[in-house]
N, C-alpha and C positions, 0 to 999 in steps of 0.2 A: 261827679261830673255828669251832665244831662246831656244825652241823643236823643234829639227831638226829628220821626221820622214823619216825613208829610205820603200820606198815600191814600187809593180808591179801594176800597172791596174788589172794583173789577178790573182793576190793571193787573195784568198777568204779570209784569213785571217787579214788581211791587212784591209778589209772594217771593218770585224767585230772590230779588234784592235782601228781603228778609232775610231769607233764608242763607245766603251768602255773608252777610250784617252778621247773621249768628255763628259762623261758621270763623269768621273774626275773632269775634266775642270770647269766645271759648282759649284762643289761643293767646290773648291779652290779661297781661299780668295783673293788672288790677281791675279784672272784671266786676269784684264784688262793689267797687263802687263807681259804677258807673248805671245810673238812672233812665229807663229809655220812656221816652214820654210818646205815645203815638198823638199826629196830627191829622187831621180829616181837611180831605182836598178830594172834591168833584170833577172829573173829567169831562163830564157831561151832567151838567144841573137840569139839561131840561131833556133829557132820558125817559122816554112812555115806557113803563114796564111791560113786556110783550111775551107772555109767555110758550107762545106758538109760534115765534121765530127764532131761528138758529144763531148764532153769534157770529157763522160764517157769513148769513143773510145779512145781518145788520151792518157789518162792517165793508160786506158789498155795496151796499145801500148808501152808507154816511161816506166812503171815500170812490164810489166810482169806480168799484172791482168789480172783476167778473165773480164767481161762486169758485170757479177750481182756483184763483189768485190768491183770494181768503182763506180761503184752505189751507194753499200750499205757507203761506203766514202763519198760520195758527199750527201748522205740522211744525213750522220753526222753531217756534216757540214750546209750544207742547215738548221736544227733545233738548230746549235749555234745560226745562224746569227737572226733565227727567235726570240730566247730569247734577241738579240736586239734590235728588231724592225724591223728588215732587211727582205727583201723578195728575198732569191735566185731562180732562175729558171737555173737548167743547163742545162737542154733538148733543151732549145732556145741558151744557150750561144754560140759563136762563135769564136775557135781556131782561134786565133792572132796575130802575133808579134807584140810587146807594144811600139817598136824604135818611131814612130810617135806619139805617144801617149805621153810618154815622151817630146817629144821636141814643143808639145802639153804647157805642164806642166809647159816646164819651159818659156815658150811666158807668159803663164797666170799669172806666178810671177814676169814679169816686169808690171803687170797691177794689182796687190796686190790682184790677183782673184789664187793663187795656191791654197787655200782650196776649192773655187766652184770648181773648174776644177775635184781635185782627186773625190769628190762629185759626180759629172755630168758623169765624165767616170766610176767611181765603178758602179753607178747606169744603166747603158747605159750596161755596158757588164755583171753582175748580175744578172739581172732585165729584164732587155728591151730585150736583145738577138742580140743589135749591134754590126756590125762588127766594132772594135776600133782600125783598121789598114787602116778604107776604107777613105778617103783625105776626099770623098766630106759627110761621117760623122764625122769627126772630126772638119771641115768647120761650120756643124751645131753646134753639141755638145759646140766649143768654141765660138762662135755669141751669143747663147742662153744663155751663161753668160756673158754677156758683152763687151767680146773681139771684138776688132774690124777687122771687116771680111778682111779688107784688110792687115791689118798684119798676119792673120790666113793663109790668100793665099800667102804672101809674103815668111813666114814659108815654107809652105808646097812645092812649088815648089825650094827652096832652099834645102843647108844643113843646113840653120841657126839651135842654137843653138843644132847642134850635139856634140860642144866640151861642153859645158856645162853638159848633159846629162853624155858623157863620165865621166867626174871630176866626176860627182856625185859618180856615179860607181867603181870610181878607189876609192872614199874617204872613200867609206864603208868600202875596206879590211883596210884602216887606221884606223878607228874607232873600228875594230873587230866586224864588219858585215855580219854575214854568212848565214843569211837566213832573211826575211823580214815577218811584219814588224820588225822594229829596230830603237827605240825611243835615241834620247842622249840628255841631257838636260843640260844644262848650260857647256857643252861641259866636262863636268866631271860625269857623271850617266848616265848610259845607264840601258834599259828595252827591253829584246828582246820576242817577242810576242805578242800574243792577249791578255794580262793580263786581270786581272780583276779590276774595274774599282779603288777596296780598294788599289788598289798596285801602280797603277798610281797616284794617291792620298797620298799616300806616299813618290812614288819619288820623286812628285813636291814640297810639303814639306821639303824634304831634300836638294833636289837642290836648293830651292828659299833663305834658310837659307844662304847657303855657298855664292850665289849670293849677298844676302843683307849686308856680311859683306864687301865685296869687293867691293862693289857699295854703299853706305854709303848716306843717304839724309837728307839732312842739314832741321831741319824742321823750320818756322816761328815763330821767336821772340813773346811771350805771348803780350811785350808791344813794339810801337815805339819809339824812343829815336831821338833828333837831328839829320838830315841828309841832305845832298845834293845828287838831283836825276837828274840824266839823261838830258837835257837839258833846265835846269832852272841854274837862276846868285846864286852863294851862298857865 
């Protein structure tokens, strides 16, 4: 069964959501098959990467706060993240645009690494205070899980997978995607937020049900009976 999660590099909420998704996950009986496919959705597509202003500044700036309003917002949020284990630091973080970052994303999902990836970049612009628009960190960030460097630069001096990226983007407004994150599960349930983790835990419940009648698995006959197999004389 496939969760397909729509999210930005730099929605704070988005790590925390994860993080709660996985906290889910873990307590759901048949984890081992369920598929999580990440989706790439821009908050801001037309984002100037600005690495000499604070993330307090900008969000002063694009909504009309004063600096201690942004603040006292991000102290908010900075103690969700912390009740999941999370460590925000926004005073390091670094205004971005996430287009590279993305197409990041989706390199790492033809190498079955899209969850390290979302992982290693949440962490890296949360946390670390990397710039997650700069080629030659992205170059690391993607190496450091696995990916292979030479398709990491192959990527990055391209436009490779920009249409990819795009589709993501265009498939949210199809889905009824207006803000991130934005969980859809067996392509019929959708969960829009940072939920908590008893609710994620229910939708997988309800989505695995509808899943498992449509998907039906034939189980193993108690006893063997006469048979011809596979290439032997019968």
């Amino acid at each position: 069964m496939d969760v397909e999660i729509w999210s930005d590099v730099m929605c704070p909420f988005c790590y925390i959501g994860k993080r709660k998704f996985e906290h889910a996950l873990d307590q759901f009986a048949h984890k081992a098959q369920v598929n999580v496919v990440w989706k790439s959705f821009q908050l801001n597509p037309d984002m100037k990467t600005e690495p000499g202003k604070t993330i307090n500044q900008y969000l002063a700036d694009i909504k009309g706060w004063s600096l201690d309003e942004a603040k006292r917002m991000n102290d908010r949020v900075t103690a969700m993240a912390s009740e999941v284990g999370l460590t925000y630091d926004f005073d390091k973080a670094v205004v971005a645009n996430s287009w590279d970052a993305h197409r990041l994303i989706q390199l790492a999902k033809q190498h079955n690494l899209g969850d390290a990836v979302e992982e290693r970049l949440f962490r890296a612009y949360f946390t670390e205070g990397r710039d997650t628009s700069d080629q030659a960190t992205l170059l690391e960030l993607g190496t450091e899980i696995g990916i292979p460097t030479t398709d990491i630069e192959q990527m990055l001096q391209s436009n490779q997978f920009a249409e990819a990226v795009a589709h993501d983007i265009d498939e949210a407004q199809q889905v009824g995607a207006r803000g991130v994150p934005f969980f859809v599960l067996n392509r019929q349930y959708a969960v829009s937020g940072a939920q908590q983790p008893e609710t994620f835990l229910g939708a997988l419940e309800t989505a695995w049900s509808a899943w498992e009648k449509a998907n039906p698995v034939v189980t193993q006959p108690s006893t063997d009976g006469p048979a011809c197999t596979p290439g032997e004389a019968c």
